[in-house]
N, C-alpha and C positions, 0 to 999 in steps of 0.2 A: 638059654633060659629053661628053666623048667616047665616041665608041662601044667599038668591039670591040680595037684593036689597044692594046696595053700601052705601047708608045712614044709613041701620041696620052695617051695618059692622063696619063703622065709630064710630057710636054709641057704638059699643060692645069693639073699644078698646080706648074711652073715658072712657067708663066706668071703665074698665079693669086697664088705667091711674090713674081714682081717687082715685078708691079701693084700690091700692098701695100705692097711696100719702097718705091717710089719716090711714091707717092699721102704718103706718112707727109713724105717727104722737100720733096716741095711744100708740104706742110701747113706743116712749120717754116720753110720761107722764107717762108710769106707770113705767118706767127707772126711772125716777125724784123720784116718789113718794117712790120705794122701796129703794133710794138711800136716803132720809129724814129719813127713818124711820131707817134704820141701822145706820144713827148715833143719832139719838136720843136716842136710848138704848142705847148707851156707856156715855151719859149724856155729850156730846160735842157738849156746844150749841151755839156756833161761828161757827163752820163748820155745824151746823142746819139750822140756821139760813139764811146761804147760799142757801143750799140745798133746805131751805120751800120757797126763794123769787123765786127761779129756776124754783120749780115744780109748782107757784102758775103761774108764767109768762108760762110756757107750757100750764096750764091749760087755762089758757083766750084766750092764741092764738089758740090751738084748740076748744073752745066754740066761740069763733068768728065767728071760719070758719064753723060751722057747722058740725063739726065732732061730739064733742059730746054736748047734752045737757044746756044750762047754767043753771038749776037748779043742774043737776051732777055735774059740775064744782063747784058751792056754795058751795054743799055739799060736795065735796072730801075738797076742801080750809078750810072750816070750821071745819073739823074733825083735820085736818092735825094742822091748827092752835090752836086746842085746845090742840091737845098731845104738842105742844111747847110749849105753858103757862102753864102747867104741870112741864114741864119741866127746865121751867125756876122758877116756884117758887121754886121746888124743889133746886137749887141751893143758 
């Protein structure tokens, strides 16, 4: 914790605030993404299909907000997207 001055303090449980906020927010992407990928392996690609608009819409809203990267975001969407065209030819 911070020492003496009231503005470190303030500071330390803003910070403390967004660490949480955006810790929650990775949490549900990579909720989203491992919840895509369980069901792509059973090859149910209507509830995938869900699933990939879900974790793509997670993704942009945390790359928005600067939690994570917008080239990590490309990349995790673009990986994600590709096992479903897989997937979907496959069918």
């Amino acid at each position: 914790m911070a020492g003496k001055s009231s503005s470190a303090e303030k500071r330390h449980r803003q910070s403390e605030e967004r660490r949480l906020r955006n810790k929650a927010v990775k949490s549900a992407v990579r909720t989203s993404a491992k919840k895509f990928i369980t069901l792509a392996h059973p090859k149910t690609v209507g509830e995938a299909e869900i699933a990939l608009k879900e974790m793509i819409r997670k993704l942009d809203t945390a790359a928005r907000k600067g939690i994570i990267k917008k080239n990590t975001a490309a990349r995790k969407k673009s990986r994600m997207q590709r096992l479903f065209n897989t997937l979907q030819a496959a069918q």
